[in-house]
N, CA, C and O of each residue as an XYZ file, in Angstrom:
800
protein
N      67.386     75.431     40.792
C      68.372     76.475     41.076
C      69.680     76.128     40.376
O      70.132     75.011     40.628
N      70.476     77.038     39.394
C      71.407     76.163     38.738
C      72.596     77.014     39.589
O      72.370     77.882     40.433
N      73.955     76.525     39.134
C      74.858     76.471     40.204
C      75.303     77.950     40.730
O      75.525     78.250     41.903
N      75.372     78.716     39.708
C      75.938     80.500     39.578
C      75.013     80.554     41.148
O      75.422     80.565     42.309
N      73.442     80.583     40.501
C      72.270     81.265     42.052
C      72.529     80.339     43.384
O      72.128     80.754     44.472
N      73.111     79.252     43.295
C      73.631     78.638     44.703
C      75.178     78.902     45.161
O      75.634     79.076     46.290
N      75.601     78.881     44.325
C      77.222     80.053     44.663
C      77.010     81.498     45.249
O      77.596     82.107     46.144
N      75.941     81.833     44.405
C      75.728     83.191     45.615
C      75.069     82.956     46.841
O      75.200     83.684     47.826
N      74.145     81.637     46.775
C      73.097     82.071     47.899
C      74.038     81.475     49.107
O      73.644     81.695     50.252
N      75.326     80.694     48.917
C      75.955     80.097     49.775
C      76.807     81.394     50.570
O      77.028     81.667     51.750
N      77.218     82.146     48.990
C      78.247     83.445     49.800
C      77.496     84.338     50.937
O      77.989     84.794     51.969
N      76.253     84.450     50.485
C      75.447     85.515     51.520
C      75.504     84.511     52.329
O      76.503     84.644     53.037
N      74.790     83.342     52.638
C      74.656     82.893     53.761
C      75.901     83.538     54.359
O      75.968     84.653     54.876
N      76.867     82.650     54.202
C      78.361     82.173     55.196
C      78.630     83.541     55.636
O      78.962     83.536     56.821
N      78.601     85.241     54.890
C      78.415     86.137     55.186
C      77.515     86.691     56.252
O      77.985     87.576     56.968
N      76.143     86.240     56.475
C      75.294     86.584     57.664
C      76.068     85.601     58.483
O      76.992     85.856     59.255
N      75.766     84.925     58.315
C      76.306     83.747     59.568
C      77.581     83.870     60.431
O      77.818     83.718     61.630
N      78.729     84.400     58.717
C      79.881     84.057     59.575
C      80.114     82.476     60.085
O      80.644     82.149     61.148
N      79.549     81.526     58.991
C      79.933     80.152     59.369
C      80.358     79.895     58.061
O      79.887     80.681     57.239
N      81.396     78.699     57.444
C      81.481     78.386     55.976
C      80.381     77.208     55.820
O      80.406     76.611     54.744
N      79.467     76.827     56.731
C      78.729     76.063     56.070
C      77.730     75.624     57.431
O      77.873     76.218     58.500
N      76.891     74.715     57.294
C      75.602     74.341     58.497
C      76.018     73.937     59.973
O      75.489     74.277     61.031
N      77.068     73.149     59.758
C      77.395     72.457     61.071
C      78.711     72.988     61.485
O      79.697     73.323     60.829
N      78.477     72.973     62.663
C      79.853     73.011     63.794
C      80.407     72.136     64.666
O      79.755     71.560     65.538
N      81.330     72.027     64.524
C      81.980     70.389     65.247
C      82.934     70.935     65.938
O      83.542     71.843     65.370
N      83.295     70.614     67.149
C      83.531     70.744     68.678
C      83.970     69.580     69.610
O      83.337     68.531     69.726
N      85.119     69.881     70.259
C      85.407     68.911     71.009
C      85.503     69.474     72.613
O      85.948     70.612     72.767
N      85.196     68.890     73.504
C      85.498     69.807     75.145
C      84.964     68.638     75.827
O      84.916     67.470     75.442
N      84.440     69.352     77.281
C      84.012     68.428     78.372
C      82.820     68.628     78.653
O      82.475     69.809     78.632
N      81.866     67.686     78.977
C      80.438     67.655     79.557
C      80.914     67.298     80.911
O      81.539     66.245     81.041
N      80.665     68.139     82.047
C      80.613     67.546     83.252
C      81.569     66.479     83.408
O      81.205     65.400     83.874
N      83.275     66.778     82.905
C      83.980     66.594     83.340
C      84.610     65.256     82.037
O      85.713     64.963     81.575
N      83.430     64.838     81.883
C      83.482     64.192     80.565
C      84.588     64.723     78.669
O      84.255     65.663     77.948
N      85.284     64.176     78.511
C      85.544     64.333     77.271
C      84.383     64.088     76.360
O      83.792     63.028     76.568
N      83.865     64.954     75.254
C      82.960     64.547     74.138
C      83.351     65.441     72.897
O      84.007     66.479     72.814
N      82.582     64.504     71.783
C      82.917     65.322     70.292
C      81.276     65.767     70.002
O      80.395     64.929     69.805
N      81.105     66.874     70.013
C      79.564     67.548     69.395
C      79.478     68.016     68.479
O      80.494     68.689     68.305
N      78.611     68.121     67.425
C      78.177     68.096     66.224
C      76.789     69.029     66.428
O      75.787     68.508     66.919
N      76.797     70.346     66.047
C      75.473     70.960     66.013
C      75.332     71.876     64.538
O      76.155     72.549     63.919
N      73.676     71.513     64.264
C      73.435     72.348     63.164
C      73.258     73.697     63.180
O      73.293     74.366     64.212
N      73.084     74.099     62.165
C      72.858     75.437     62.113
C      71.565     75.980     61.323
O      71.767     76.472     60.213
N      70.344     75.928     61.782
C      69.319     75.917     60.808
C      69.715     77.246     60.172
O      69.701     77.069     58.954
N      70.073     78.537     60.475
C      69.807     79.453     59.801
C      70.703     79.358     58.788
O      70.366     80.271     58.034
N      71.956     78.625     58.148
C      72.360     77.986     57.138
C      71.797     77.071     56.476
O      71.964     75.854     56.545
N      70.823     77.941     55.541
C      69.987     77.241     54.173
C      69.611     75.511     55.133
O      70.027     74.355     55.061
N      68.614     76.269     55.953
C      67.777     75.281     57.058
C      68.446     74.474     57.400
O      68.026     73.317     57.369
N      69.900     74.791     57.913
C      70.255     72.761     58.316
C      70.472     72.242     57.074
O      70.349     71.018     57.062
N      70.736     72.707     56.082
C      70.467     71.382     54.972
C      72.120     70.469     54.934
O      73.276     70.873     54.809
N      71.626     69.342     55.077
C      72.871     68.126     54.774
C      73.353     68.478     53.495
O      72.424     68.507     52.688
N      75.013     68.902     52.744
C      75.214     68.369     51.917
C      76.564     67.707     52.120
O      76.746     66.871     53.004
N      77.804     68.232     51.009
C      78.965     67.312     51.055
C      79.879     68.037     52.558
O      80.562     67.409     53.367
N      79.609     69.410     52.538
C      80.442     69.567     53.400
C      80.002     68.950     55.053
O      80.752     68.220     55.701
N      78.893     69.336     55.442
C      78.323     68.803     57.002
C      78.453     67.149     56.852
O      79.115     66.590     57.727
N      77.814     66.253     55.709
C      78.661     65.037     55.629
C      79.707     64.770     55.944
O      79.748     63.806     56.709
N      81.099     65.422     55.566
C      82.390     65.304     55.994
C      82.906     65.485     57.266
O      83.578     64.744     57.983
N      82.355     66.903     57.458
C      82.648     67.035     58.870
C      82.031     65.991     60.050
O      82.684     65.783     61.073
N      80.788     65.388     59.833
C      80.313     64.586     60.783
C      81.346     62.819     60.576
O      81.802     62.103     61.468
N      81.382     62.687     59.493
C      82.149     61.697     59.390
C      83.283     61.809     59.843
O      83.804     60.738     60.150
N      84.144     63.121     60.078
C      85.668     63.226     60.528
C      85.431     62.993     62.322
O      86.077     62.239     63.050
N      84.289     63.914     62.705
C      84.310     64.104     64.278
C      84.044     62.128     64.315
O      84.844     61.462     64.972
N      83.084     61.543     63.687
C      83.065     60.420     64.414
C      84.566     59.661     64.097
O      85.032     59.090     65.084
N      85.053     59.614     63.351
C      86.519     59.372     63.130
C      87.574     59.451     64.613
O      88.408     58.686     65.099
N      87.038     60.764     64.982
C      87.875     61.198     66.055
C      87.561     60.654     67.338
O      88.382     60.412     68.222
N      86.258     60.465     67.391
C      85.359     59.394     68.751
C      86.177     57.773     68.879
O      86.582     57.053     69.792
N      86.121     57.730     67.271
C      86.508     56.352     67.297
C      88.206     56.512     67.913
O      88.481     56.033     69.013
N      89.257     57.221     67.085
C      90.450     57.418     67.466
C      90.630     57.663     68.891
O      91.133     56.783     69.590
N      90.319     58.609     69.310
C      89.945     59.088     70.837
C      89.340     58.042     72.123
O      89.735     58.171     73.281
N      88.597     57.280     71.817
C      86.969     56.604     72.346
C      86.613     57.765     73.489
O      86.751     57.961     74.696
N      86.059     58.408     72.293
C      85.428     59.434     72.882
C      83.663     59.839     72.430
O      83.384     60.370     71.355
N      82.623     59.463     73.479
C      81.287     59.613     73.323
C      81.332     60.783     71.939
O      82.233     61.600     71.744
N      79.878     60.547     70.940
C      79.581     62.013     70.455
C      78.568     62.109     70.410
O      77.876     61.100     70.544
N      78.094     63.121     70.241
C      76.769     64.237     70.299
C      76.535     65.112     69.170
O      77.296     66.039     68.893
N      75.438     64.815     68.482
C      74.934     65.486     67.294
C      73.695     66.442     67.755
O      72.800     65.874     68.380
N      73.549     67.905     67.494
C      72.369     68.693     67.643
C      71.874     68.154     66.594
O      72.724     67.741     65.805
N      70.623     67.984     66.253
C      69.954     68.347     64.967
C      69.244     68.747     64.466
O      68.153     68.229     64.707
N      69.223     69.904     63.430
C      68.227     71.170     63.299
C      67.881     71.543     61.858
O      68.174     72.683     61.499
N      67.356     70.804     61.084
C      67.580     70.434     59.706
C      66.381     70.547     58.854
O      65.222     70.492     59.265
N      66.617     70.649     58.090
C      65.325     70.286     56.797
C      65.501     69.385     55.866
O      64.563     69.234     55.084
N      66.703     68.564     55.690
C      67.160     67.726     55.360
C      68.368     67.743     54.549
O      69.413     68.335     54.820
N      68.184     67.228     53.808
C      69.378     67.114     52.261
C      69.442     68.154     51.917
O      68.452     68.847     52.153
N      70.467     68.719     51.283
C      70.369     70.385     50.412
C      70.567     69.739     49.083
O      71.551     69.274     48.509
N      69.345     69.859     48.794
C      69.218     69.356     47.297
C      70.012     70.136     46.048
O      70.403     69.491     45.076
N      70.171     71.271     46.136
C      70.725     72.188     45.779
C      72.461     71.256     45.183
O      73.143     71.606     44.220
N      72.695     70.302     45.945
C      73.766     69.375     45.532
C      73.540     68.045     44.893
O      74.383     67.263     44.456
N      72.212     67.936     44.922
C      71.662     66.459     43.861
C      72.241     65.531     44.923
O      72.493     65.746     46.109
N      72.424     64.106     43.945
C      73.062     62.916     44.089
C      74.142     63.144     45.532
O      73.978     62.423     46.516
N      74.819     63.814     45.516
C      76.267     64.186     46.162
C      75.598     64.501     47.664
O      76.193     64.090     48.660
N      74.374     65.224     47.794
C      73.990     65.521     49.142
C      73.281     64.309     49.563
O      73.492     64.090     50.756
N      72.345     63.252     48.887
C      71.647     62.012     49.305
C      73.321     61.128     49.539
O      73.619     60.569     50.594
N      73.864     61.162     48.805
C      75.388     60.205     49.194
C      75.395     60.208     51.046
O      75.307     59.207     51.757
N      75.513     61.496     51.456
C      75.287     61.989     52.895
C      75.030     60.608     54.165
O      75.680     60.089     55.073
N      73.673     60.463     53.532
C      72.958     60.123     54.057
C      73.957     58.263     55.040
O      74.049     57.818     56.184
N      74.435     57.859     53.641
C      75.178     56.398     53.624
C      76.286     56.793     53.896
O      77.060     55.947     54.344
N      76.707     57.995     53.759
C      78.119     58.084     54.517
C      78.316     58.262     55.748
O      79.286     57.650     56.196
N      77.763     58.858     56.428
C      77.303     58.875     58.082
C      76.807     58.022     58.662
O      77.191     57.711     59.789
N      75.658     57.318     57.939
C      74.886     56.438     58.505
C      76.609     54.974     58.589
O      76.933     54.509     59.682
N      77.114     54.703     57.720
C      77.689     53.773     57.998
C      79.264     54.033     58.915
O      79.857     53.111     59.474
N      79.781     55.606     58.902
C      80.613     55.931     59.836
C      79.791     55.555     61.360
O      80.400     54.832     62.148
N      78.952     55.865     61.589
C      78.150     56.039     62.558
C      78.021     54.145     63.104
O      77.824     53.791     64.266
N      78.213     53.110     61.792
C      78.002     52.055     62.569
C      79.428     51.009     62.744
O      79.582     49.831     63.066
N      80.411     52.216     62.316
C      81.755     51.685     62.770
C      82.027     52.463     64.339
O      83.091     52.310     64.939
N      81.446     52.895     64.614
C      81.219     53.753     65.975
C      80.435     52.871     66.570
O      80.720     52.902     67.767
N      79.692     52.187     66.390
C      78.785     51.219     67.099
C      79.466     50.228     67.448
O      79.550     49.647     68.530
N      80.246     49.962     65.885
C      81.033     48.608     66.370
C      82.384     48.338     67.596
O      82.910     47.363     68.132
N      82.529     49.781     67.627
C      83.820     50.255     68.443
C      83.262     50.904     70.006
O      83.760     51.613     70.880
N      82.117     50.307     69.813
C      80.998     50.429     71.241
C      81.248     51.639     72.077
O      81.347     51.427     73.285
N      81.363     52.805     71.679
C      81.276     54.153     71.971
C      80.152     54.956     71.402
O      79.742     55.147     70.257
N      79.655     55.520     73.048
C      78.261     55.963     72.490
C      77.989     57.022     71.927
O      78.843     57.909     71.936
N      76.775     57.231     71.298
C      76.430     58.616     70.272
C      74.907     58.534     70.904
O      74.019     57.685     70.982
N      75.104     59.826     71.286
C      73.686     60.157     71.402
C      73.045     61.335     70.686
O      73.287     62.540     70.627
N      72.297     60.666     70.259
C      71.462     61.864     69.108
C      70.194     62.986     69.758
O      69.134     62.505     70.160
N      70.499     64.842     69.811
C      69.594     65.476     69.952
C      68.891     66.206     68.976
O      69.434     67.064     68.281
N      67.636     65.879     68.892
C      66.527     66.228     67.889
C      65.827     67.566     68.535
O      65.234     67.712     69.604
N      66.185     68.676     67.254
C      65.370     69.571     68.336
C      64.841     69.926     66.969
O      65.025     69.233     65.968
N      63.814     71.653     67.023
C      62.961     71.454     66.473
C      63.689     72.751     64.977
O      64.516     73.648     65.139
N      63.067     72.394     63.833
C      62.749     70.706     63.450
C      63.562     70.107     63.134
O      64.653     70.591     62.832
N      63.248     68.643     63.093
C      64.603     67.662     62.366
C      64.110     67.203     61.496
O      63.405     66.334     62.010
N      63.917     67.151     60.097
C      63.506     66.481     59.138
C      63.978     66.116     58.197
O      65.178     66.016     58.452
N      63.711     65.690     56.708
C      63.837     64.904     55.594
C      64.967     63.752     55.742
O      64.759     62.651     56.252
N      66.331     64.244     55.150
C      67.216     62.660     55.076
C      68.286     63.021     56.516
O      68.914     62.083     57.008
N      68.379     64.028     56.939
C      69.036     63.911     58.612
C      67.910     62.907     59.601
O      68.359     61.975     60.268
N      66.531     63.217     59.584
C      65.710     62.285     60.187
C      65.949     60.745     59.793
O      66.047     59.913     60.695
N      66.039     60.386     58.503
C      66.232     59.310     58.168
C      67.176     58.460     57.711
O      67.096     57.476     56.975
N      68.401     59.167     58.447
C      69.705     58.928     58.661
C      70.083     59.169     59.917
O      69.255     59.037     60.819
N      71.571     59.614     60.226
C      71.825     60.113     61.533
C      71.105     60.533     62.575
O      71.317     59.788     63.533
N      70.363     61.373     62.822
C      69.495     61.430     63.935
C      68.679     60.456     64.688
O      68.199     60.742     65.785
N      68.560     59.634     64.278
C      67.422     58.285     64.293
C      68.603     56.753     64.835
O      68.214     55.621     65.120
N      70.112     57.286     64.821
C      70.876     56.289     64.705
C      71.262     55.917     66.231
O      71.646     54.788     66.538
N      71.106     57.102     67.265
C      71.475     57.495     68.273
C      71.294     56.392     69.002
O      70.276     55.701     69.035
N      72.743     56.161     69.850
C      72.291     54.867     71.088
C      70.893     54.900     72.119
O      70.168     54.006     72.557
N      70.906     56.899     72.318
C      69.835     57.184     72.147
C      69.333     58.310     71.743
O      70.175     59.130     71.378
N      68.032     58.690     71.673
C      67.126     59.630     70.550
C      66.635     60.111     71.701
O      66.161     59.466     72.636
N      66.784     61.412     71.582
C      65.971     62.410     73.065
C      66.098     63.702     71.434
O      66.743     63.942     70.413
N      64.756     64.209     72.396
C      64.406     65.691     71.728
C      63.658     66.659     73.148
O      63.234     66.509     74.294
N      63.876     67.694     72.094
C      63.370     68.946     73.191
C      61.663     69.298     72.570
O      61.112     69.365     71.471
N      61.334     69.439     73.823
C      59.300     69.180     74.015
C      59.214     70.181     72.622
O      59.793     71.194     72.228
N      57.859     69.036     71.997
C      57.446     70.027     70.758
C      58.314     70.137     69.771
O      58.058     71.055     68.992
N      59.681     69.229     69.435
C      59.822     69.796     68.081
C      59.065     68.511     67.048
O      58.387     67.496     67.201
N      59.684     69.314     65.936
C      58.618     68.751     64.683
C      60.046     67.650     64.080
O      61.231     67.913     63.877
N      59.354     66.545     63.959
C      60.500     65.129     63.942
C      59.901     64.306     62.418
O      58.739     63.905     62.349
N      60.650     64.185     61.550
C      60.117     63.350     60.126
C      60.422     63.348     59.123
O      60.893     64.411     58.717
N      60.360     62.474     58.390
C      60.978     62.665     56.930
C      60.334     63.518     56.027
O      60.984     64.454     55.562
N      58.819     63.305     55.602
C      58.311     64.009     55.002
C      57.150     65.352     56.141
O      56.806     65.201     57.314
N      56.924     66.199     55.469
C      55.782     66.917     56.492
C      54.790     66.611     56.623
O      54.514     65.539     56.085
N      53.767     67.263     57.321
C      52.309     66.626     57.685
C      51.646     66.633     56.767
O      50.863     65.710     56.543
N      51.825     68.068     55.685
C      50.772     68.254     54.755
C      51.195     67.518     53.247
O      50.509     67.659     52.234
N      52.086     66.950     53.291
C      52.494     66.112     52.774
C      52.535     64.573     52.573
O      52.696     63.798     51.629
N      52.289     64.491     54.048
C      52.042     62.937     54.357
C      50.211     63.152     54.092
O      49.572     62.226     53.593
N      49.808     63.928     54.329
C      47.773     63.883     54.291
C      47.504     64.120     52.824
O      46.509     63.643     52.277
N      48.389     64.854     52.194
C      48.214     64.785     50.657
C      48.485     63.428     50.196
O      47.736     63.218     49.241
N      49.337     62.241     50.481
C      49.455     61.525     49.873
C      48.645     60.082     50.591
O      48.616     59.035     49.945
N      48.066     60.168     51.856
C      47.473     59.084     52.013
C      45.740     59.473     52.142
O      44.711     58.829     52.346
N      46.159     61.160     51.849
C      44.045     61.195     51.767
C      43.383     60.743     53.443
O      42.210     60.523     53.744
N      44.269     60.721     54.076
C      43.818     60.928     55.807
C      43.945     62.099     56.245
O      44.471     62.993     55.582
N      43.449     62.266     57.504
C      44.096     63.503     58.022
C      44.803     62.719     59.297
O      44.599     61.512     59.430
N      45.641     63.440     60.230
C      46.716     62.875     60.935
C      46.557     63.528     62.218
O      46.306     64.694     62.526
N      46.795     62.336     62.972
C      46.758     62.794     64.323
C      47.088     64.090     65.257
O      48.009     64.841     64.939
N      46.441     64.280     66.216
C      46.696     65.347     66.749
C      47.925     65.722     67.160
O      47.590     65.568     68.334
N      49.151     66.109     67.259
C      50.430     66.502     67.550
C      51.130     65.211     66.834
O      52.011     64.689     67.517
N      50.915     64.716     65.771
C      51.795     64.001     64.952
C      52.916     64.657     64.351
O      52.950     65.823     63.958
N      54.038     63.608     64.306
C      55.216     64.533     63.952
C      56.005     65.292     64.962
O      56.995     65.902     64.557
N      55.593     65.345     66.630
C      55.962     66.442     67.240
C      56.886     65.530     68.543
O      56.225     64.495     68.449
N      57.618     65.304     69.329
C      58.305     64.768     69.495
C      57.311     64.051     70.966
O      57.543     62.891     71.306
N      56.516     64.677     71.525
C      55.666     63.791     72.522
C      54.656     62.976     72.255
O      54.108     62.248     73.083
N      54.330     63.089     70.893
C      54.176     61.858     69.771
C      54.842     60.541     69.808
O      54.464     59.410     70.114
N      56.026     61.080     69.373
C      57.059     60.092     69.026
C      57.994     59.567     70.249
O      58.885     58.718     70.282
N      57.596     60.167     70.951
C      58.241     59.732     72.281
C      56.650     58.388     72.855
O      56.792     57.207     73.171
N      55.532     59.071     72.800
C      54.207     57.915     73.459
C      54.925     56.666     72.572
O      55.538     55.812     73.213
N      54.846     56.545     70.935
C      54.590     55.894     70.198
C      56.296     54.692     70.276
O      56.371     53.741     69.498
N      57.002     54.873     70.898
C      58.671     54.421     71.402
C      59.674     54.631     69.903
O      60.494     53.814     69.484
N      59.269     56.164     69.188
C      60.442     56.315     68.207
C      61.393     57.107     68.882
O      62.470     57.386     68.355
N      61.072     57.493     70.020
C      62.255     58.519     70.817
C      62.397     57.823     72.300
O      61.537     57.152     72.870
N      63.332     58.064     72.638
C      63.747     57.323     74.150
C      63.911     58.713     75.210
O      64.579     58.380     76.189
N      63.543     59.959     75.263
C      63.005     60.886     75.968
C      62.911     61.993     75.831
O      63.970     62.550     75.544
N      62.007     62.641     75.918
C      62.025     64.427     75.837
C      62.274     65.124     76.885
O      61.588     65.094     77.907
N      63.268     65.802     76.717
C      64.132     66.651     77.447
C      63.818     68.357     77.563
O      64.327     69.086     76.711
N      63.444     68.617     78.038
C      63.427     70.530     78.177
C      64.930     70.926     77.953
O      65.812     70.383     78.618
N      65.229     71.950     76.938
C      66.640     72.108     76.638
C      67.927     72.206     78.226
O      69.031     71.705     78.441
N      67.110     73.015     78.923
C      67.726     73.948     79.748
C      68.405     72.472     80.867
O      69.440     72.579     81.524
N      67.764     71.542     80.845
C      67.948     70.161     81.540
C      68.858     68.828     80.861
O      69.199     67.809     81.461
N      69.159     69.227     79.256
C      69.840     68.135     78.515
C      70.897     68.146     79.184
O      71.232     66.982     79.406
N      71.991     69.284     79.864
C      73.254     68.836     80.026
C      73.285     67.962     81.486
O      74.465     68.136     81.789
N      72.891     67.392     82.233
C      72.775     66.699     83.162
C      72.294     65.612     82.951
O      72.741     64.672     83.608
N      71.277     65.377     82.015
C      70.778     64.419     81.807
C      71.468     63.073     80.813
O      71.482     61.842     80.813
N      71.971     64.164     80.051
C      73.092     63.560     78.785
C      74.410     62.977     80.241
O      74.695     61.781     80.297
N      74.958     63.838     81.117
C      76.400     63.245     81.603
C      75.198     61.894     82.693
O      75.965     61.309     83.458
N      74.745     61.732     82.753
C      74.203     60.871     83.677
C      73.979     59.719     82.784
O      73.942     58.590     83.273
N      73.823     59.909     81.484
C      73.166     58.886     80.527
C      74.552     58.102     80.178
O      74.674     56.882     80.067
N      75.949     59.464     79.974
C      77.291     58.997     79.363
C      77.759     57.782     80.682
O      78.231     56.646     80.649
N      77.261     58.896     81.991
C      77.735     57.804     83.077
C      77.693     56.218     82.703
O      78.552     55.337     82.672
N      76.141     56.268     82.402
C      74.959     54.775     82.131
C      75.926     53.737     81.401
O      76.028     52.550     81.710
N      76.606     54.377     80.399
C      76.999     53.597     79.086
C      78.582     53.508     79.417
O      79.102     52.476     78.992
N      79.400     54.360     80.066
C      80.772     53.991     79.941
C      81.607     54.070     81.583
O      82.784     54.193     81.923
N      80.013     53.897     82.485
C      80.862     54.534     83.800
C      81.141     55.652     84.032
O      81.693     56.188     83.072
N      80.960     56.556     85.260
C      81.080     57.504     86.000
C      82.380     58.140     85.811
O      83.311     57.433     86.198
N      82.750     59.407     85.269
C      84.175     59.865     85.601
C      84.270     60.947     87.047
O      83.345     61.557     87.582
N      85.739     60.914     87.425
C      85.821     61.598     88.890
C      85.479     63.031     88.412
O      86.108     63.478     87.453
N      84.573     63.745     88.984
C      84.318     65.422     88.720
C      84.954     66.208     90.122
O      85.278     65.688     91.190
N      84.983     67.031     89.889
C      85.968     68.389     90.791
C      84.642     67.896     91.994
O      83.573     67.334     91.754
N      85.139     68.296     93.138
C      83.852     68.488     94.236
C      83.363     70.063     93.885
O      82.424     70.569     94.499
């Protein structure tokens, strides 16, 4: 795709959408909790990671760190937007290592995988989470199924790739039904930084 046909296909997007680009970054309260959230936007050219959702995720964790304030990434992706070459794989090391100055500053990030999360968001950020919860059934991986059976000439397990998979196998630490994450997440923030006083 050379650059003219991705200059347009970006304008229509941001036009349906009404977003300038995949992700939305957000700051408010979980159950009384201060947090910084980070959610994709698959119907922006699938979720795809490039320079801009890079930046923005690197600024919100910026602000966790400034703040010490927990964050929270949705993630709803197809990966890299290749469509940016070199500049969108950069992504990948720029988050991943914001993400472990956030570690070092022992404020938690918890990563939600919903469906699907794949290529270099799977194998970056999403995967980084103090912890990794997804919602039942989504599709979790770097490469796809028919992709992975094309190249090892197996065929692949029954619900491989799907997050109660990867939850049996200990790449996820729990699957969550959406409608149940927000309780489960302030109980988890409790876990990691102590209980805050909530309204009766």
């Amino acid at each position: 795709m050379d650059q003219k046909s991705y200059r347009d296909r970006l304008a229509a997007t941001q036009a349906v959408t009404h977003m300038k680009d995949a992700l939305i970054s957000a700051t408010g309260t979980l159950e009384g909790r201060r947090v910084n959230i980070c959610a994709m936007e698959p119907k922006f050219i699938g979720g795809s990671m490039g320079a801009v959702m890079g930046e923005k995720i690197t600024r919100a964790i910026e602000r966790c760190i400034d703040a010490r304030v927990p964050l929270l990434i949705v993630s709803a992706s197809g990966g890299a937007r290749m469509q940016e070459g070199a500049v969108s794989l950069m992504q990948m090391a720029k988050v991943s290592s914001a993400l472990m100055r956030l570690d070092e500053a022992a404020i938690p990030y918890i990563s939600i995988l919903t469906d699907p999360t794949t290529g270099g968001v799977t194998a970056s950020l999403a995967m980084l989470g103090d912890l990794n919860i997804a919602e039942p059934g989504a599709l979790i991986g770097f490469a796809g199924p028919r992709v992975i059976e094309q190249t090892i000439r197996q065929k692949l397990p029954e619900g491989f790739q799907r997050s109660e998979f990867l939850l049996k196998h200990g790449i996820l630490d729990a699957v969550i039904p959406r409608g149940e994450m927000k309780p489960w997440i302030a109980k988890a923030l409790d876990f990691f930084v102590g209980p805050v006083e909530r309204a009766a």
